[in-house]
SERO-4910 file (N, C-alpha, C, O; in steps of 0.05 Angstrom, whole numbers):
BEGIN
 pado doro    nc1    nc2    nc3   cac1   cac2   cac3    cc1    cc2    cc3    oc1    oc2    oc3
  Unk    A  -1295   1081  -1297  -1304   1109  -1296  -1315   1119  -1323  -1330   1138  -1324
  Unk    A  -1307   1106  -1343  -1306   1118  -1370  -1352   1113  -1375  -1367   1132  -1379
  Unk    A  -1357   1092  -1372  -1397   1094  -1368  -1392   1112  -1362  -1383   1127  -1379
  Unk    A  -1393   1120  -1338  -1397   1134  -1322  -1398   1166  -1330  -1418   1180  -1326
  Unk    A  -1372   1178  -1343  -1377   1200  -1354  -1392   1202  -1374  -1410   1218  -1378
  Unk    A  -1386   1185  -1388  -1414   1180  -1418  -1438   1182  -1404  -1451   1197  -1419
  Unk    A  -1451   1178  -1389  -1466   1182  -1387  -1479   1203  -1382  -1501   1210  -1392
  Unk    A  -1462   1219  -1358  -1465   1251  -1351  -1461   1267  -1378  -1475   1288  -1382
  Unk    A  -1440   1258  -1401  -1444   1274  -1417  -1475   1271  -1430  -1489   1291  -1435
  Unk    A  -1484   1246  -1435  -1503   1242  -1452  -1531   1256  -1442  -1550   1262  -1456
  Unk    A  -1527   1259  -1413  -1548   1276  -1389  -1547   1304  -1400  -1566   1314  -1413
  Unk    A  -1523   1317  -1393  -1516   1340  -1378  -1494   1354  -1410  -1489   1378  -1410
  Unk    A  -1488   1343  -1427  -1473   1354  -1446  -1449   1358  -1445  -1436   1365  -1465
  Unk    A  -1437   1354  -1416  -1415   1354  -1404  -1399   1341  -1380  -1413   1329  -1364
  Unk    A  -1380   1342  -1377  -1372   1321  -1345  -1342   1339  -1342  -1323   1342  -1357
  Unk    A  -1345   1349  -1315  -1319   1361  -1313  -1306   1336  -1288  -1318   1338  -1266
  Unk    A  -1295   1324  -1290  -1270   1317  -1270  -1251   1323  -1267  -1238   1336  -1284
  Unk    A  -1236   1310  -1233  -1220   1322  -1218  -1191   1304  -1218  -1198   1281  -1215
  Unk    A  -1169   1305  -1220  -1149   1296  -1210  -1150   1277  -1191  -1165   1284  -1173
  Unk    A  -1141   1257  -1188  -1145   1233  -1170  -1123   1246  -1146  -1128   1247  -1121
  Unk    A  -1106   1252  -1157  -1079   1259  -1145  -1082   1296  -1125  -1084   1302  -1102
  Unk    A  -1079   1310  -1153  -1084   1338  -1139  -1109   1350  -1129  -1111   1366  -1110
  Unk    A  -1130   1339  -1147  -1160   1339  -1137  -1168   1366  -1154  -1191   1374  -1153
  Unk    A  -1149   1377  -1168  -1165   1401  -1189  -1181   1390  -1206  -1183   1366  -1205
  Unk    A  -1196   1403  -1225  -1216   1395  -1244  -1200   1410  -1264  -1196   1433  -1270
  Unk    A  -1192   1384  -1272  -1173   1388  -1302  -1181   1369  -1328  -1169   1370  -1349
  Unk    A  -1198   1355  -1325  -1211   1340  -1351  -1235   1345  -1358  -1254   1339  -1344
  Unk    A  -1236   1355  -1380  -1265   1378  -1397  -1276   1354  -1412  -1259   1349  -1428
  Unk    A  -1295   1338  -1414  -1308   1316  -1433  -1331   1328  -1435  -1346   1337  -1417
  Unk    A  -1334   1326  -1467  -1363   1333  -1475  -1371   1308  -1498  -1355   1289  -1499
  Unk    A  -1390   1308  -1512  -1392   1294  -1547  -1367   1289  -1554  -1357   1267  -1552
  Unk    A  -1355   1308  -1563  -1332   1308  -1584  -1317   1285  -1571  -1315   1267  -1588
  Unk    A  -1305   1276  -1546  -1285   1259  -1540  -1304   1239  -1540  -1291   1229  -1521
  Unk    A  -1331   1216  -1544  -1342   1199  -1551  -1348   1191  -1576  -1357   1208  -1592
  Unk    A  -1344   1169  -1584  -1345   1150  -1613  -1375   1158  -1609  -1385   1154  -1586
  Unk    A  -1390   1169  -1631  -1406   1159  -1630  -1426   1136  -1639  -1449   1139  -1647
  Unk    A  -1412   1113  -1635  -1414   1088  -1650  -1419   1072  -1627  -1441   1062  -1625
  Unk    A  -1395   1069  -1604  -1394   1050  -1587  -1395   1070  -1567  -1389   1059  -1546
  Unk    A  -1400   1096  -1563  -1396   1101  -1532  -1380   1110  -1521  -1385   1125  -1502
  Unk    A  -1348   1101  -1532  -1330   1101  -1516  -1312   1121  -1521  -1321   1137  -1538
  Unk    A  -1285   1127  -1511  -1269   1152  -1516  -1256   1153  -1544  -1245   1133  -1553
  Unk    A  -1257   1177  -1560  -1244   1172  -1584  -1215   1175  -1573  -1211   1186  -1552
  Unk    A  -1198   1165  -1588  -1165   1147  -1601  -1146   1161  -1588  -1128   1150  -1575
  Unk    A  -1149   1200  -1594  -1135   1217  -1584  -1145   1237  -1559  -1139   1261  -1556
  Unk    A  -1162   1223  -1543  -1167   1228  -1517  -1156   1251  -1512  -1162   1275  -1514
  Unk    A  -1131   1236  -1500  -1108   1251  -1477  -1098   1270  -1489  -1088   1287  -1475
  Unk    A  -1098   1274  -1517  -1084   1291  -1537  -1104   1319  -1530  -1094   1339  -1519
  Unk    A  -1134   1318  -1538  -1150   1338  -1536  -1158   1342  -1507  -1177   1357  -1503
  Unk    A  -1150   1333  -1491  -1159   1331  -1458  -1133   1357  -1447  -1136   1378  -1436
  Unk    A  -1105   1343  -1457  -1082   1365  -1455  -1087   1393  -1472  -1079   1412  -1460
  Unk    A  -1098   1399  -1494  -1104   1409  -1511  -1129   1434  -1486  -1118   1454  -1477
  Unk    A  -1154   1430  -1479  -1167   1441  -1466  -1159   1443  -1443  -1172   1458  -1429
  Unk    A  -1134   1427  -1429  -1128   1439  -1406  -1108   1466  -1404  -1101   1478  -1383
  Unk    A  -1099   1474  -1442  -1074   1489  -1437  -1102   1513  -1443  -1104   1534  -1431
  Unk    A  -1115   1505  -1458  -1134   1533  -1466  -1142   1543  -1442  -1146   1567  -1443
  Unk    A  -1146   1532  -1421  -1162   1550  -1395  -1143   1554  -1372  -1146   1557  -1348
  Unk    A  -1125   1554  -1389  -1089   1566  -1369  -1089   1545  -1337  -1074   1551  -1318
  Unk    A  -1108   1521  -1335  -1094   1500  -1321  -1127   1488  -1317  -1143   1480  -1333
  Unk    A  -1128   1490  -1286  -1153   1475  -1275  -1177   1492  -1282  -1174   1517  -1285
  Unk    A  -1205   1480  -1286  -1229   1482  -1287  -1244   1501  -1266  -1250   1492  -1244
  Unk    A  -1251   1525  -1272  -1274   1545  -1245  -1297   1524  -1241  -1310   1513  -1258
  Unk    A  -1297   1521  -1208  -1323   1510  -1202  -1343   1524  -1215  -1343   1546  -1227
  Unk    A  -1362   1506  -1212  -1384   1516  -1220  -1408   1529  -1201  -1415   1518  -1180
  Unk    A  -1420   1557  -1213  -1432   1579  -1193  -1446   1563  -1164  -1461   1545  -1158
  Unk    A  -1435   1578  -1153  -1449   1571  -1115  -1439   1540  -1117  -1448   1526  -1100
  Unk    A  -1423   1529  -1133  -1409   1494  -1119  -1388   1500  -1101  -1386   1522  -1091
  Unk    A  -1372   1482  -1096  -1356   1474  -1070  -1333   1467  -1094  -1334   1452  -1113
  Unk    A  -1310   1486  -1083  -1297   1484  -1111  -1277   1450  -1101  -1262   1440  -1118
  Unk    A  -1280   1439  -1078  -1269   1411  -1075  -1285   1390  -1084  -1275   1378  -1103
  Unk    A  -1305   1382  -1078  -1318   1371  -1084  -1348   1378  -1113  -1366   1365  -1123
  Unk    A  -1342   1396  -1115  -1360   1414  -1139  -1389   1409  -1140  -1404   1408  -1159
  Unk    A  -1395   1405  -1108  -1429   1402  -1107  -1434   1426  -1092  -1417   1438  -1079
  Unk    A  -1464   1435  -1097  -1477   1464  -1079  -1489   1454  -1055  -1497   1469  -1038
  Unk    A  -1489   1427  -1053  -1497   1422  -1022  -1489   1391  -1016  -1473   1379  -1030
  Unk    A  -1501   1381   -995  -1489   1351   -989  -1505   1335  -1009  -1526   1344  -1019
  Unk    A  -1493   1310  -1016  -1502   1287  -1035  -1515   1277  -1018  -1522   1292  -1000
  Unk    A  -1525   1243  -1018  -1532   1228  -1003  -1510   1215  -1000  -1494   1211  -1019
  Unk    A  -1506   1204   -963  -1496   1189   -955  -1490   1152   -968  -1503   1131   -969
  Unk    A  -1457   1162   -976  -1452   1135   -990  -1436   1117   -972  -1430   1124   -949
  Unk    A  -1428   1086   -987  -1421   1073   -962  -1399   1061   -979  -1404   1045   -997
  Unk    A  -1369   1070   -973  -1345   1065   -981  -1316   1042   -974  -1307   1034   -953
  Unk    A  -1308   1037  -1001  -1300   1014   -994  -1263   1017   -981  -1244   1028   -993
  Unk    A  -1261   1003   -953  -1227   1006   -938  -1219    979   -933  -1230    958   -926
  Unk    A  -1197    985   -939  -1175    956   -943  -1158    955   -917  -1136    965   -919
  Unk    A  -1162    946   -896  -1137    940   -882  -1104    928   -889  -1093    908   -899
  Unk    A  -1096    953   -875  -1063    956   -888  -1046    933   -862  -1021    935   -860
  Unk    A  -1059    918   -848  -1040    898   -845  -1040    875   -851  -1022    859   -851
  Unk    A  -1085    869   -862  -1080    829   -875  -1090    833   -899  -1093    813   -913
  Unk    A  -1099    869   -912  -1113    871   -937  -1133    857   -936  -1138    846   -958
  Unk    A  -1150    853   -918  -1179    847   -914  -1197    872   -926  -1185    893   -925
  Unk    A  -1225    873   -939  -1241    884   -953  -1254    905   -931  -1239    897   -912
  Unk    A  -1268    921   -920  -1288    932   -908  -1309    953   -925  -1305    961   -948
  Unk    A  -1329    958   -910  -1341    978   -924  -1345   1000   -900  -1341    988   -879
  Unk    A  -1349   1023   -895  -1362   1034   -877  -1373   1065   -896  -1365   1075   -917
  Unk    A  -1401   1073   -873  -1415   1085   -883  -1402   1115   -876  -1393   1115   -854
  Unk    A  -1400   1139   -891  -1392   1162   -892  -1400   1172   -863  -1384   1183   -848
  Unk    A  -1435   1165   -855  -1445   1177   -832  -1434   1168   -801  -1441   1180   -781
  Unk    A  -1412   1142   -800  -1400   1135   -783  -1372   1146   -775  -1361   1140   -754
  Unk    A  -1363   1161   -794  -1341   1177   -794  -1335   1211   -784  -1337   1228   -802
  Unk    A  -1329   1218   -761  -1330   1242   -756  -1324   1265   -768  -1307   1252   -781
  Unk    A  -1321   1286   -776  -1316   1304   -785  -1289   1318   -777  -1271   1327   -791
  Unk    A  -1293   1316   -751  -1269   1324   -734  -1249   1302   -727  -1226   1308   -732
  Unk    A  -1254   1275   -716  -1231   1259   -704  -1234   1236   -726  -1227   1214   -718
  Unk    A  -1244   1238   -755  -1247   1203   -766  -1260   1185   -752  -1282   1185   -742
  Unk    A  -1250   1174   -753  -1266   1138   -748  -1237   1115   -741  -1214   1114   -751
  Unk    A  -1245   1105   -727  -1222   1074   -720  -1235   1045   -737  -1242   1033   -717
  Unk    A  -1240   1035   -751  -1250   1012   -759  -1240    982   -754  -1227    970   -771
  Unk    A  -1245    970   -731  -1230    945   -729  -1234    929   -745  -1257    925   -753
  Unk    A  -1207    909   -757  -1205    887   -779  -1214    862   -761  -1204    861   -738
  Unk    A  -1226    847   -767  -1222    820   -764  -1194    805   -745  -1193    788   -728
  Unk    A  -1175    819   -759  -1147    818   -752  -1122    828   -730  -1098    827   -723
  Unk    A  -1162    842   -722  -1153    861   -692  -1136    891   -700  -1137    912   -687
  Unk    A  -1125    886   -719  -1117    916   -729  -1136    937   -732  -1157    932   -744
  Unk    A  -1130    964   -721  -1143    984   -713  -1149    999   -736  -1145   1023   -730
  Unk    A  -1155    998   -755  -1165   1024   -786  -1163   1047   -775  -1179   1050   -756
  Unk    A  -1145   1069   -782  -1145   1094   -773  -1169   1100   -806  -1166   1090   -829
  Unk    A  -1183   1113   -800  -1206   1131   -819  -1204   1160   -815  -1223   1172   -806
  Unk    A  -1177   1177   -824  -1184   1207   -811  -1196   1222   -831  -1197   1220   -856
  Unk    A  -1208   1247   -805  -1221   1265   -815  -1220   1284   -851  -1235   1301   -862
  Unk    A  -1200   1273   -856  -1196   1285   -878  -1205   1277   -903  -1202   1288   -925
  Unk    A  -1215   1256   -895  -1229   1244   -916  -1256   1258   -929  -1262   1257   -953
  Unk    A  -1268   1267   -912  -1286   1290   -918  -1270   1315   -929  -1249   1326   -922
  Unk    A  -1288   1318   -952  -1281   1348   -975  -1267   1376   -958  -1284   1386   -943
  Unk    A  -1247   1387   -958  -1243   1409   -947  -1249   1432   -943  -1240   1449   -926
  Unk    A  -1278   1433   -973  -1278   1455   -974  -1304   1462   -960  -1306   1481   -946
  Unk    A  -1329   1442   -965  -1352   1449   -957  -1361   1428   -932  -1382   1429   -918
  Unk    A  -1340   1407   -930  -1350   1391   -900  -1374   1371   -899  -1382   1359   -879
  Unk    A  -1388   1371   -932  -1412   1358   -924  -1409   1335   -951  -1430   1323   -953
  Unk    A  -1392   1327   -967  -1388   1305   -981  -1357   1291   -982  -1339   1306   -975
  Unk    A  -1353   1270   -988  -1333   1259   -988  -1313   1257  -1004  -1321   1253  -1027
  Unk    A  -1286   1259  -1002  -1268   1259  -1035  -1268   1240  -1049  -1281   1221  -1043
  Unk    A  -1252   1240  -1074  -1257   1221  -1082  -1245   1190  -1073  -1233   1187  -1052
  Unk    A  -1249   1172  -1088  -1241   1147  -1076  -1215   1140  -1073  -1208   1126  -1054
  Unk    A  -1194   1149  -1096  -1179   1141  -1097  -1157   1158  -1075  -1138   1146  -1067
  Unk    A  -1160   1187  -1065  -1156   1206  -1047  -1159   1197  -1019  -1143   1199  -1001
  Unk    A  -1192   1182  -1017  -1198   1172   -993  -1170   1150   -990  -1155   1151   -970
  Unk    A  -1166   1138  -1007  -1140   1108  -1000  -1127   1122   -993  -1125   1126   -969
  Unk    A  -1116   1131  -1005  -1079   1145  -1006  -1093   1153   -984  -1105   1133   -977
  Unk    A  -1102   1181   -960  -1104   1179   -934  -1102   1169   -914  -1091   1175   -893
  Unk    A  -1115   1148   -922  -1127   1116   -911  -1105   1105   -902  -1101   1096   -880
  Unk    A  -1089   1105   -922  -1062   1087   -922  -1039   1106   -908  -1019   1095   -897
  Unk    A  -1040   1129   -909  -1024   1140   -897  -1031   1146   -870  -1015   1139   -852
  Unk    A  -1055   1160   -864  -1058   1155   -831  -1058   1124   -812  -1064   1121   -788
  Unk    A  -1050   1104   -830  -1041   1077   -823  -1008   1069   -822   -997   1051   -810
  Unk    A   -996   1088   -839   -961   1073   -837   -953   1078   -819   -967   1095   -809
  Unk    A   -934   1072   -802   -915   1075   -777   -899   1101   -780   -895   1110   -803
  Unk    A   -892   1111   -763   -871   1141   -769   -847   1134   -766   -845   1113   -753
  Unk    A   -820   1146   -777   -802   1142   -778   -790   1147   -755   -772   1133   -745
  Unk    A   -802   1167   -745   -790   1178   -710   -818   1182   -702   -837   1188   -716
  Unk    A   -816   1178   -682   -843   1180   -661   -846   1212   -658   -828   1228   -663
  Unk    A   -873   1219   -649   -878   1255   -642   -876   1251   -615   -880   1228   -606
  Unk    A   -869   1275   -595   -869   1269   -572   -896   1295   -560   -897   1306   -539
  Unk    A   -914   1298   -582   -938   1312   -565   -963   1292   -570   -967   1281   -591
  Unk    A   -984   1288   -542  -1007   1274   -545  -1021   1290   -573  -1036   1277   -588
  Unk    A  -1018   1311   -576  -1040   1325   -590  -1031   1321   -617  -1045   1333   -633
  Unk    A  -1007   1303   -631  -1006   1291   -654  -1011   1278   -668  -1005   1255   -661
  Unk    A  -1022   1280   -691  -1032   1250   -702  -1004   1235   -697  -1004   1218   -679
  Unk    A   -987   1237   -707   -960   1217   -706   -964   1200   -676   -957   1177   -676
  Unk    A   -973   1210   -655   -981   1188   -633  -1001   1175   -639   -996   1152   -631
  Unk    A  -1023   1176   -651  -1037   1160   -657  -1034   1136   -674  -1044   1114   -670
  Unk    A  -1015   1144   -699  -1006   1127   -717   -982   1105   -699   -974   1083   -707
  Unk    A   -977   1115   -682   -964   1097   -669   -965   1080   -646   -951   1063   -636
  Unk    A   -998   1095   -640  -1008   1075   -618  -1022   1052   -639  -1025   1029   -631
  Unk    A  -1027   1058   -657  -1043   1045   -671  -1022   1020   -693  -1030   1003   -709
  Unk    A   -996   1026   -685   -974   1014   -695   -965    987   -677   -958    964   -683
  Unk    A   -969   1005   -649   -969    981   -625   -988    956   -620   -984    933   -613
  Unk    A  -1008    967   -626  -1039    949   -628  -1034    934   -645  -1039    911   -637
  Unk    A  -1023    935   -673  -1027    918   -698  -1003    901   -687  -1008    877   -683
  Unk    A   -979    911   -683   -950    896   -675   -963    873   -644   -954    850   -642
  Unk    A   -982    882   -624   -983    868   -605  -1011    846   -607  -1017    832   -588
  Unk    A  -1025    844   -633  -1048    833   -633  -1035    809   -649  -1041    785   -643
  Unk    A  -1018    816   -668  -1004    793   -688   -990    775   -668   -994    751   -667
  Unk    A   -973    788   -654   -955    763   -629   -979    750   -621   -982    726   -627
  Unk    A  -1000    765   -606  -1021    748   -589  -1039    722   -609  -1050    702   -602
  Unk    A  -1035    734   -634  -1040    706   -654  -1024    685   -658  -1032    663   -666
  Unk    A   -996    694   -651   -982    673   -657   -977    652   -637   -966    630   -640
  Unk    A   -989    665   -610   -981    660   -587  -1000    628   -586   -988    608   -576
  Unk    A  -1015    625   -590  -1038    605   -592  -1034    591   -613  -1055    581   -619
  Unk    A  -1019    585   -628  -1008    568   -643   -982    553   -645   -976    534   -659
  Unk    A   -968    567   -624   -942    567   -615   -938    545   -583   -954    545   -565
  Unk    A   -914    530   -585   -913    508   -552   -911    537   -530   -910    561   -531
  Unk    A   -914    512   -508   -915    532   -475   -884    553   -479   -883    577   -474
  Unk    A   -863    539   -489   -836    543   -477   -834    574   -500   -825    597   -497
  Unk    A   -849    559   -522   -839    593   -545   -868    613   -532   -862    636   -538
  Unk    A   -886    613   -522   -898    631   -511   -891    644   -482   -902    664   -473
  Unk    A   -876    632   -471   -855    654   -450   -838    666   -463   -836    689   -455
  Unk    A   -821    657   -485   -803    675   -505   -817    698   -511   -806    720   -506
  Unk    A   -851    696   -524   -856    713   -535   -854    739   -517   -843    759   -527
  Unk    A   -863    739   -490   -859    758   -472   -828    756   -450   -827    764   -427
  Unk    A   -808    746   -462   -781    756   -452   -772    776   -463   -767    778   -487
  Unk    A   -770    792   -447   -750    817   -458   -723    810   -459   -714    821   -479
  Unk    A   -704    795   -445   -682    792   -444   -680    778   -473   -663    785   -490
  Unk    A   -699    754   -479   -702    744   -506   -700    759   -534   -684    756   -553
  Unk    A   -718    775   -530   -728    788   -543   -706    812   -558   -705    819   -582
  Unk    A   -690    821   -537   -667    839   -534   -645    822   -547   -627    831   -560
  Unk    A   -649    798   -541   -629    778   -554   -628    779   -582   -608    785   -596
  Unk    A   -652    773   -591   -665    772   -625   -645    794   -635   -624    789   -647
  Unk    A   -659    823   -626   -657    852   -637   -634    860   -643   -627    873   -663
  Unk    A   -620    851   -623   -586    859   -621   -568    852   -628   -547    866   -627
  Unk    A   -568    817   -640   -556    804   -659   -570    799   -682   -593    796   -687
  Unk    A   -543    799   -699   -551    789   -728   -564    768   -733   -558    748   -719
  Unk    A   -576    766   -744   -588    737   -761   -616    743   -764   -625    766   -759
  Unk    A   -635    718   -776   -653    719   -795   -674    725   -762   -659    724   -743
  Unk    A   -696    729   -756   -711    727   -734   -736    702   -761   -742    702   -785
  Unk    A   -742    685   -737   -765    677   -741   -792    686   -742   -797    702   -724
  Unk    A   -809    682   -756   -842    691   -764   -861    694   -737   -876    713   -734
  Unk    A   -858    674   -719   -875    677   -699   -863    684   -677   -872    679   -655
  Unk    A   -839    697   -682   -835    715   -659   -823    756   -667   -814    776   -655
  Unk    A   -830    747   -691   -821    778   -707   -826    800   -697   -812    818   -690
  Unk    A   -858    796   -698   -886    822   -693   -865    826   -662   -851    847   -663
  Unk    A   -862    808   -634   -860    817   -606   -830    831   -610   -823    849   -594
  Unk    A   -816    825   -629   -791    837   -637   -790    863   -639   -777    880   -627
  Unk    A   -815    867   -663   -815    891   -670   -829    911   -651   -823    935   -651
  Unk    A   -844    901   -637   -855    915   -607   -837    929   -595   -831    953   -597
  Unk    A   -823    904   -577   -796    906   -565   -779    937   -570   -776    956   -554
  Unk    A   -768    935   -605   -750    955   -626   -783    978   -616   -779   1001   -607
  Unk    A   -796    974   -617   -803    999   -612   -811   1016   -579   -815   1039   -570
  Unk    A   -811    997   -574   -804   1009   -539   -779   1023   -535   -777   1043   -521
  Unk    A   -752   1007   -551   -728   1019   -543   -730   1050   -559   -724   1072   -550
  Unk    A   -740   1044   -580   -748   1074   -591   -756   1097   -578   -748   1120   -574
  Unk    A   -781   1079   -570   -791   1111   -556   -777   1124   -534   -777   1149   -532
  Unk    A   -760   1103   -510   -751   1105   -496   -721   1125   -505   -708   1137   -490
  Unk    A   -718   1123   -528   -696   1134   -530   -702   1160   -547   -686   1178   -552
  Unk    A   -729   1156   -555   -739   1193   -567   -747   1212   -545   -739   1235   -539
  Unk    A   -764   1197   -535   -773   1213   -506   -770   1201   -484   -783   1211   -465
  Unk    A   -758   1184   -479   -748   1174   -457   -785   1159   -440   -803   1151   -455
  Unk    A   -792   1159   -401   -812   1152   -401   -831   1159   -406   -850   1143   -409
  Unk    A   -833   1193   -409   -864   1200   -412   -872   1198   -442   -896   1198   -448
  Unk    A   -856   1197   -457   -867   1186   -495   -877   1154   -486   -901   1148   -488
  Unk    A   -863   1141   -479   -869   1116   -476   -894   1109   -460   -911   1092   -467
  Unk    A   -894   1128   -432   -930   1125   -419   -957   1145   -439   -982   1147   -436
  Unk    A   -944   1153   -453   -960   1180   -470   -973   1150   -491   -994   1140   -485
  Unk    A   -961   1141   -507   -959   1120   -528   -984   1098   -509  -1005   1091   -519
  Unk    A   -975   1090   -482   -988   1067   -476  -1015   1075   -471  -1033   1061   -479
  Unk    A  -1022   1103   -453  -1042   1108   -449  -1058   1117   -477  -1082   1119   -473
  Unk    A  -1051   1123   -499  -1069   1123   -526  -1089   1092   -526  -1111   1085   -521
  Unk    A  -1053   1077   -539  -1065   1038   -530  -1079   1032   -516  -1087   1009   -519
  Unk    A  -1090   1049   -492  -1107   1040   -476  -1132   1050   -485  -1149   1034   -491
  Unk    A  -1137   1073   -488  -1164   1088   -496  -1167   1089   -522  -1182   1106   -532
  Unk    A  -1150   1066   -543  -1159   1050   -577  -1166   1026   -564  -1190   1019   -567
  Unk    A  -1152   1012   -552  -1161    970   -538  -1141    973   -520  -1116    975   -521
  Unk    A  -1162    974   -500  -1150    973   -481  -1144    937   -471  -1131    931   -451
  Unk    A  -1157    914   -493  -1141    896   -484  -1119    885   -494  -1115    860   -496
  Unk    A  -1105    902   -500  -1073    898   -508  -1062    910   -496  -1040    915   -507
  Unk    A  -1064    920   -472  -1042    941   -464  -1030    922   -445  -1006    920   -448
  Unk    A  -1042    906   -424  -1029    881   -417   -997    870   -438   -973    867   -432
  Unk    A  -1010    867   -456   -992    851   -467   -958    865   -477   -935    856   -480
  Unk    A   -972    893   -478   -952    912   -483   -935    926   -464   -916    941   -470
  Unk    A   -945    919   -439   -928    926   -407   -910    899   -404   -887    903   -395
  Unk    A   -919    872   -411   -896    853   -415   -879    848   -431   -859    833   -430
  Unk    A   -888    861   -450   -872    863   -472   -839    883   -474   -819    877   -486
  Unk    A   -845    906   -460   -826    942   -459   -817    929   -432   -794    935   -428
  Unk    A   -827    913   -411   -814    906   -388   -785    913   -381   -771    896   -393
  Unk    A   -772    928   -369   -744    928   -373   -740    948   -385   -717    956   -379
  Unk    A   -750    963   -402   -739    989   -421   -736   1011   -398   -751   1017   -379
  Unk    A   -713   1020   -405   -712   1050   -387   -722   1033   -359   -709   1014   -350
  Unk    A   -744   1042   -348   -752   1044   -304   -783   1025   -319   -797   1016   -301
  Unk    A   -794   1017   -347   -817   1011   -354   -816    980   -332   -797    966   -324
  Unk    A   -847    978   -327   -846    948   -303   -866    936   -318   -884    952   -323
  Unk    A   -869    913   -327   -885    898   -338   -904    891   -323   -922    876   -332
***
């Protein structure tokens, strides 16, 4: 980043940036914080960076007619940003203009895991550029973790993060399944098996973990919302890939009245 402002200063006389974290514009760089020798930041930076953030009693005023989130007066050009899948850490790129405004984007991995991309990744304030990068992750990564307790309304993201929890948990078994003998790929879809794993102690094996953790989450839902969380959950799975939902009716088989 550090070119990068040198340069705007060397343009523009100045570079205001934003918080990676809070997203205010709290770092004032002009001349004075560059060597002018090499370029680069003089020694006590952070010293005079704290120093101009106490003088203007905290964050930075956008600047006239900007977007005080993103601090542009209108849209940039369409850039094309880089997402990491949070279950094999595979690379992607996708383009800003593939991403909705309103519902995000789904990005499939390689890995069959579903990329939740939500809407929020777009600036809050003016709707027509993107945050920054490191803002975009942390989203990224969060409209991807599993919930601690399931939501029991369709109209939640927390169902989505968890249909999208089912997909990643039921695509990994189906990988393992093809590498695995005839006799451990009927395990993979025993529930009685499976129930076996969950409910006693001991270590579970690698290629039958992911149907485990399926399993633990069928009894879940079944026991948050009983069947209609559980048909609420499958019918998402169906309208993200719908060719896993197969695998996930043999899987919950037996939970609560569920029929594989």
């Amino acid at each position: 980043m550090v070119p990068s402002i040198a340069r705007a200063v060397a343009q523009d006389g100045e570079r205001v940036a934003s918080c990676s974290k809070c997203e205010q514009r709290v770092f004032h760089y002009d001349a004075e914080l560059f060597c002018s020798v090499c370029r680069w930041l003089v020694p006590d930076v952070n010293d005079r960076l704290a120093e101009r953030y106490a003088a203007t009693g905290g964050a930075c005023a956008p600047d006239e007619g900007a977007c005080p989130g993103c601090r542009q007066s209108g849209a940039g050009p369409a850039v094309v940003f880089p997402v990491m899948c949070p279950e094999c850490g595979a690379s992607h790129r996708i383009s800003q203009r593939d991403v909705s405004l309103t519902t995000g984007a789904t990005l499939r991995c390689d890995c069959h895991f579903p990329i939740a991309i939500p809407a929020d990744v777009w600036c809050p304030g003016c709707r027509l550029n993107l945050r920054g990068l490191q803002k975009i992750s942390a989203l990224i990564k969060k409209a991807n973790e599993p919930d601690s307790r399931v939501g029991d309304s369709v109209k939640q993201p927390p169902l989505d993060r968890t249909a999208r929890r089912v997909i990643g948990l039921a695509c990994a078994g189906e990988r393992w399944s093809r590498t695995v003998s005839p006799a451990r790929q009927g395990q993979l879809l025993d529930g009685d098996h499976l129930d076996m794993l969950l409910f006693n102690d001991g270590q579970i094996a690698d290629w039958i973990l992911d149907q485990v953790k399926l399993r633990s989450l069928g009894h879940r839902l079944h026991r948050d919302g009983g069947m209609a969380l559980m048909a609420a959950v499958a019918q998402r799975v169906g309208a993200l890939d719908h060719g896993v939902l197969r695998l996930v009716d043999m899987v919950w088989d037996g939970i609560g009245d569920w029929q594989g």
